[in-house]
FIKOLZA-1660 file (N, C-alpha, C; in steps of 0.1 Angstrom, whole numbers, plus 5000, padded with zeros to 4 digits):
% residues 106
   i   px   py   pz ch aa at
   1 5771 7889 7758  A  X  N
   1 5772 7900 7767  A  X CA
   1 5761 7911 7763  A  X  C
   2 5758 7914 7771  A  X  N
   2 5745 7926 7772  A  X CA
   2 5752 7942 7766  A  X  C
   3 5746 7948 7761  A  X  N
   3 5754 7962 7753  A  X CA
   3 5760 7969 7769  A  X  C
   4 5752 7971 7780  A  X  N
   4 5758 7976 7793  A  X CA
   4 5768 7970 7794  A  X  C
   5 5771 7956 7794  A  X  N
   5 5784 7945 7798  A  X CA
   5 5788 7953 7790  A  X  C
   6 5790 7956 7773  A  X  N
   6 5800 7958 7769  A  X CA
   6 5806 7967 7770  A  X  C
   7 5798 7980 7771  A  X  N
   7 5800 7992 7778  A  X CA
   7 5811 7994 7786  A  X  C
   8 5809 7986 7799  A  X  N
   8 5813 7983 7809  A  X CA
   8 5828 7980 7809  A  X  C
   9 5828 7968 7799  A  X  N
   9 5838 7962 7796  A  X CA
   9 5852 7968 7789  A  X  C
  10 5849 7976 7779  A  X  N
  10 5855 7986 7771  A  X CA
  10 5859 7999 7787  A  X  C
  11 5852 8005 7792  A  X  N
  11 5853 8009 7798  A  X CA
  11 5866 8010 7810  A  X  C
  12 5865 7994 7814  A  X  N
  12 5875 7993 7821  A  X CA
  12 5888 7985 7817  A  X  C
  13 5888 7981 7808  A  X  N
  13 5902 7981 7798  A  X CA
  13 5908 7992 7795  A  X  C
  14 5899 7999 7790  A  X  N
  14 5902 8011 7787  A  X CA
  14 5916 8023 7801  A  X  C
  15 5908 8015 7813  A  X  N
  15 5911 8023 7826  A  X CA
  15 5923 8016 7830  A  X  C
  16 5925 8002 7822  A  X  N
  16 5939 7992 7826  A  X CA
  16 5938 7981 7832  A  X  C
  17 5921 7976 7835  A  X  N
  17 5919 7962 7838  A  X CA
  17 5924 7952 7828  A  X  C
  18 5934 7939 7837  A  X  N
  18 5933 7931 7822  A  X CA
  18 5922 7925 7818  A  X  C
  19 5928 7920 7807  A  X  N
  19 5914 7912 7798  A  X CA
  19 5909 7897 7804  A  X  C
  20 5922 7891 7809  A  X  N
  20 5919 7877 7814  A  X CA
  20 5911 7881 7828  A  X  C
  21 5912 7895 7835  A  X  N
  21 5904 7896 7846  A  X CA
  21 5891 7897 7843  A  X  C
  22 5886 7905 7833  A  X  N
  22 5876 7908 7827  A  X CA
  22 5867 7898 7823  A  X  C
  23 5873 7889 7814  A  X  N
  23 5869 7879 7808  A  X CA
  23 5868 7868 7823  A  X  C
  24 5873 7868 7831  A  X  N
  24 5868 7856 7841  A  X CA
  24 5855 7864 7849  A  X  C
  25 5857 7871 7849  A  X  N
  25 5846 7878 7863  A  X CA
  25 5833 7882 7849  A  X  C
  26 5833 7884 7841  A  X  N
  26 5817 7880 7828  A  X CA
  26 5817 7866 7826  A  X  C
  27 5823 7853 7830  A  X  N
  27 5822 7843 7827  A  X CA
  27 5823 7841 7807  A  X  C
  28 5831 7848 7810  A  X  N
  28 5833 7842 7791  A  X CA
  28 5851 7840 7789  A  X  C
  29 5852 7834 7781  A  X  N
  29 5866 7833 7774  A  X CA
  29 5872 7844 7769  A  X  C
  30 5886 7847 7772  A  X  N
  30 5894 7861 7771  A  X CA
  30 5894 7859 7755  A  X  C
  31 5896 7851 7750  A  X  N
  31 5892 7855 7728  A  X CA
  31 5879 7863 7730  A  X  C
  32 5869 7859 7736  A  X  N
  32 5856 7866 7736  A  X CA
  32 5858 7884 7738  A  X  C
  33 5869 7887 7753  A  X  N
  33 5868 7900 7755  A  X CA
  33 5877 7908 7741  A  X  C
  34 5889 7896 7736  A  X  N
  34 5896 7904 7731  A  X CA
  34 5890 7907 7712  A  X  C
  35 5883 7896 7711  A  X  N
  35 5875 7897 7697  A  X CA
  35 5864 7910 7697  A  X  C
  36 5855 7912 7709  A  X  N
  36 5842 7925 7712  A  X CA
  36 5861 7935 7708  A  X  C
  37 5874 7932 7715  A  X  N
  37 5881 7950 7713  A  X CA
  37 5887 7952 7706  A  X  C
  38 5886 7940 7695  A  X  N
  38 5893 7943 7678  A  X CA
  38 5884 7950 7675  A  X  C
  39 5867 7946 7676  A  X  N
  39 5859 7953 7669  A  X CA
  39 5850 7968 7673  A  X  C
  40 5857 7968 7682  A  X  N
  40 5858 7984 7687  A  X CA
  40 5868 7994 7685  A  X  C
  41 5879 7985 7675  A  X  N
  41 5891 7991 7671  A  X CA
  41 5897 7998 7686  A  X  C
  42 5901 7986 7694  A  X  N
  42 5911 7993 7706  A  X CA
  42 5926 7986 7704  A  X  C
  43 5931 7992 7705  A  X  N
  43 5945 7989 7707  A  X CA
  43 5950 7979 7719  A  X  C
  44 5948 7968 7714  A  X  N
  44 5951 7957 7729  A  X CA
  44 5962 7957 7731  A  X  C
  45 5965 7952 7746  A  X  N
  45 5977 7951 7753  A  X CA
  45 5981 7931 7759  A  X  C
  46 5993 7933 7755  A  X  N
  46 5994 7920 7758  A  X CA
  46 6011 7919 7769  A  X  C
  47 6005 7908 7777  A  X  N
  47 6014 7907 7788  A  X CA
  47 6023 7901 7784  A  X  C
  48 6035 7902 7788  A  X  N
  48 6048 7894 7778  A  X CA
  48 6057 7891 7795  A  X  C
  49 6061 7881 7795  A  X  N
  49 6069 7878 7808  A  X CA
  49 6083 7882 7811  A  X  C
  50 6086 7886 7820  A  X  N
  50 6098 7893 7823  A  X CA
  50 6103 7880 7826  A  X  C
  51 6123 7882 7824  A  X  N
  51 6131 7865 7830  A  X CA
  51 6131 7866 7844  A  X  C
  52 6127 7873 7850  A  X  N
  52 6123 7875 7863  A  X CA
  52 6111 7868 7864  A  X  C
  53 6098 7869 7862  A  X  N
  53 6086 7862 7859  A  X CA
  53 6091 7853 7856  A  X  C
  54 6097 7849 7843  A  X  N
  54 6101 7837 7841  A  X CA
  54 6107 7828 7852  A  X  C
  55 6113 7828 7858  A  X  N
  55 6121 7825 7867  A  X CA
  55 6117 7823 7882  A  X  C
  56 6106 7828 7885  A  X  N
  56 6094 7825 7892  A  X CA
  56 6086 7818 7890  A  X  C
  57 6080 7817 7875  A  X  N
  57 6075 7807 7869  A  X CA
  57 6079 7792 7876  A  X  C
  58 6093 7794 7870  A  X  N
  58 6099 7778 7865  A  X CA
  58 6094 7775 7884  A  X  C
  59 6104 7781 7896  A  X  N
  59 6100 7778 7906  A  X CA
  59 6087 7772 7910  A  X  C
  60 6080 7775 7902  A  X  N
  60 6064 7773 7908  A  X CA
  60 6063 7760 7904  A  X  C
  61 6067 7758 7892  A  X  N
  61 6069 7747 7883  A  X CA
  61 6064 7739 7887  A  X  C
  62 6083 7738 7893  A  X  N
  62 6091 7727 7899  A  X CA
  62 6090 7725 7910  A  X  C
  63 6080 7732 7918  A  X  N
  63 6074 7727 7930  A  X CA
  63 6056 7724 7932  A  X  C
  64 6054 7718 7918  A  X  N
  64 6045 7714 7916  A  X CA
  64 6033 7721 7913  A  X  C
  65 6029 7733 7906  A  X  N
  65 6019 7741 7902  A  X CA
  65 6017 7739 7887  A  X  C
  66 6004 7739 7881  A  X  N
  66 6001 7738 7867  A  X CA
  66 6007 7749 7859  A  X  C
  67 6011 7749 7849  A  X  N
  67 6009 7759 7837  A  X CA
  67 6001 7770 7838  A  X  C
  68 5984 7764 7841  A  X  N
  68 5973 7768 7841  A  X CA
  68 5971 7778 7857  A  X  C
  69 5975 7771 7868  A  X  N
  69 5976 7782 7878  A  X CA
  69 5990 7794 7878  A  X  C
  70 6000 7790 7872  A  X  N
  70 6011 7801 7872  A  X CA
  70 6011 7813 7862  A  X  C
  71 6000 7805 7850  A  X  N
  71 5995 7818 7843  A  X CA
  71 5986 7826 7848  A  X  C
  72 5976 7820 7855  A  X  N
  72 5968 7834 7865  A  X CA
  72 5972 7836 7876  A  X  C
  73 5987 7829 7878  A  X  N
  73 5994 7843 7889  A  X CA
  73 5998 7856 7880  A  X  C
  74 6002 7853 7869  A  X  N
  74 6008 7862 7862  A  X CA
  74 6001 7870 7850  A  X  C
  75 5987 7868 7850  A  X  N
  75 5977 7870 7842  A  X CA
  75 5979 7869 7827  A  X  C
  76 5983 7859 7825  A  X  N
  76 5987 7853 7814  A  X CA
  76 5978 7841 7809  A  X  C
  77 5980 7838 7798  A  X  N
  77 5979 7822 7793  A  X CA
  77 5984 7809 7794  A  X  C
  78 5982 7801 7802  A  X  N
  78 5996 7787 7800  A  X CA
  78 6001 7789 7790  A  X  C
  79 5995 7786 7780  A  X  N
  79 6006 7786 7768  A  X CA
  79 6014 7798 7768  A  X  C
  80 6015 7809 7771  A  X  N
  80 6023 7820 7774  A  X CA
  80 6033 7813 7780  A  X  C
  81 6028 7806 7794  A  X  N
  81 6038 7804 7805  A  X CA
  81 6047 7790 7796  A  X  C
  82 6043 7779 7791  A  X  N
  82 6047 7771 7781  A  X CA
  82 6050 7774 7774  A  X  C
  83 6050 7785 7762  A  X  N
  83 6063 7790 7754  A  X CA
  83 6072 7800 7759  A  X  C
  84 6069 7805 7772  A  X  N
  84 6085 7812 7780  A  X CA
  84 6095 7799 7779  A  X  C
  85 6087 7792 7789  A  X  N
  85 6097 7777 7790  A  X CA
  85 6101 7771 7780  A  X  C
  86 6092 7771 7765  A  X  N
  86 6104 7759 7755  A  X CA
  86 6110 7772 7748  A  X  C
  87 6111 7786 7748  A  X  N
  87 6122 7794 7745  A  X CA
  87 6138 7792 7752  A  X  C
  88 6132 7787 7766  A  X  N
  88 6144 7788 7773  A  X CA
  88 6146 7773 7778  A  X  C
  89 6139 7763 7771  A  X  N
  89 6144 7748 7769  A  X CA
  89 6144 7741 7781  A  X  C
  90 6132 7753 7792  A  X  N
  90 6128 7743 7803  A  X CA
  90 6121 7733 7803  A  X  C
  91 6123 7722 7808  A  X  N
  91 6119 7708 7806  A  X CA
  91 6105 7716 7811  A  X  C
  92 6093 7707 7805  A  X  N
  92 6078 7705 7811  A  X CA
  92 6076 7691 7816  A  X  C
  93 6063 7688 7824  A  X  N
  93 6059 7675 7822  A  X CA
  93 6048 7672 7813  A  X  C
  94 6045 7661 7806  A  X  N
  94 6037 7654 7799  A  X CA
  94 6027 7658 7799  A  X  C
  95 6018 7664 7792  A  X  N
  95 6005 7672 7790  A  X CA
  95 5995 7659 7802  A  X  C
  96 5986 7663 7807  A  X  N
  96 5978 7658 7815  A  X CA
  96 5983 7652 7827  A  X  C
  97 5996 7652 7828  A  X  N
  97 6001 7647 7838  A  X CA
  97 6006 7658 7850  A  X  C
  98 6010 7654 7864  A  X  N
  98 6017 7663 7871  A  X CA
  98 6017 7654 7887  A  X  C
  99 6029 7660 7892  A  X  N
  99 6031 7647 7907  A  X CA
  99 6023 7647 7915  A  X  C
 100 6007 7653 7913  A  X  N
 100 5999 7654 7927  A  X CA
 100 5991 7639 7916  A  X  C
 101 5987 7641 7905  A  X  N
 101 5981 7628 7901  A  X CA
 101 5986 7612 7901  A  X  C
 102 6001 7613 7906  A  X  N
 102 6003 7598 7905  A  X CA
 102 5998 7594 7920  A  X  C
 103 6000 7581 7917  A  X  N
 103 5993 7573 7925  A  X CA
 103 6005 7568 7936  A  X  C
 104 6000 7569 7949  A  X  N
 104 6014 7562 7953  A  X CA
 104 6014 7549 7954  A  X  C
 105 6030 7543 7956  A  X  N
 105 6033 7532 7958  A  X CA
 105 6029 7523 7964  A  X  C
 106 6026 7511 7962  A  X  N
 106 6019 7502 7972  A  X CA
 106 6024 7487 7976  A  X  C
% end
């Protein structure tokens, strides 16, 4: 990132953008935005899921949505959205797998 990017970047965290928004729209990885705001000593904020969110989650789930998209409904991480679910012992499916990739019957 360019010292303006970072500028920029501090700037509008600062103002309440999240980080995963930030970090997608500079094309870098949110460790990237959140490692430049350890070392500007900012106080980061982290999104923690309400059982409400949760529970919207699982819906999405179970009607077929990744991990990976239900966390950036919720501006989260999958693994966020995956350790809501094995707190609360919701079944997942099998890492790489999901019902839009099987094959149908023949």
């Amino acid at each position: 990132m360019t010292d303006s990017q970072r500028s920029e970047l501090l700037k509008r965290y600062l103002a309440g953008e999240p980080a995963s928004a930030l970090a997608k729209e500079l094309s870098v990885h949110r460790a990237t935005v959140f490692s430049f705001l350890r070392r500007a000593d900012v106080q980061t904020r982290y999104r923690i899921l309400t059982d409400q969110d949760v529970t919207a989650a699982r819906s999405m789930y179970e009607a077929g949505q990744s991990l990976a998209t239900i966390g950036e409904h919720f501006g989260v991480a999958d693994r966020t959205v995956l350790n809501a679910f094995r707190r609360l012992a919701i079944p997942t499916r099998a890492q790489g797998t999901n019902q839009w990739s099987r094959k149908p019957a023949q």
